[in-house]
Structure formats: C-alpha cells, structure tokens
N, C-alpha and C positions, 0 to 999 in steps of 0.2 A: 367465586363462582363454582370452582371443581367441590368444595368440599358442601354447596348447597344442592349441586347435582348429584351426589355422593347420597348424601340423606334423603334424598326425594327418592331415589333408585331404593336405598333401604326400610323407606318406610312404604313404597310398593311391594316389595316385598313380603315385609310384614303385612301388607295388606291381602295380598292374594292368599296367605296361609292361612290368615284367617275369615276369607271369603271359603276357602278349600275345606276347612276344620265345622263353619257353620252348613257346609253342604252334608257332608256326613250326620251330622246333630238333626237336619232337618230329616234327611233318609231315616235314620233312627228314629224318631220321632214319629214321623209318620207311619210307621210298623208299629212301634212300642207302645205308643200313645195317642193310642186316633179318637181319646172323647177330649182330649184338652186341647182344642182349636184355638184357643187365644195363645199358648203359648208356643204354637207351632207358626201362628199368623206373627207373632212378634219375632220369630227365628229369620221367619222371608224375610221382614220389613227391614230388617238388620242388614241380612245380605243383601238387601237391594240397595241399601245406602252405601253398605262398602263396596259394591259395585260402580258405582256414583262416584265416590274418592279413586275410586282405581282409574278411571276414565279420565276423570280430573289429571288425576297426576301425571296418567301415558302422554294426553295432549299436551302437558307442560315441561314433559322430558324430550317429548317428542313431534313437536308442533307440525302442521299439515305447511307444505309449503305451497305460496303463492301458485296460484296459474298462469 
C-alpha cells in the first residue's frame, strides 16, 4: 500500500509539471502563434485532461471524508 501511494504522489507530481510546462507552451503560443488555432486548441484540450488525472489522483490520495 505505502510503495502504491508512493507512485500516485509521483506521478502527481509529474503531473502538475507537466500541466505547469503546457501552461507556458500555451502563453507562448498564444503570442508566437495566434493564426495556428488548432494547435493551440490541442495545447488546452491536453491540459484540460491532465487537469482531469490530477483531480483523479488528489481524490485518491486524498479522499473527502464522510459527513
């Protein structure tokens, strides 16, 4: 159990740097390159998924307890 709560902690981790790393790309993006809309629309849809797994994960590291 410690060493699957171990790897969920790390691979949030890795998740948020790379939710943090596609934040920059899409700012970037959005200055550098504002007639290629598809590739900027695929940069959100990306971080909107690993926002998706990051949520995932917090509630399963970190479940809401009973009322």
């Amino acid at each position: 159990m410690d060493m699957n709560l171990h790897s969920l902690s790390r691979r949030l981790i890795e998740l948020r740097m790379e939710h943090a790393d596609l934040d920059g790309l899409i700012d970037q993006a959005a200055v550098t390159v504002a007639d290629d809309d598809l590739a900027l629309r695929r940069l959100k849809k990306r971080r909107l998924a690993l926002r998706d797994q990051i949520a995932r994960l917090e509630a399963e590291l970190d479940p809401p307890e009973p009322a």
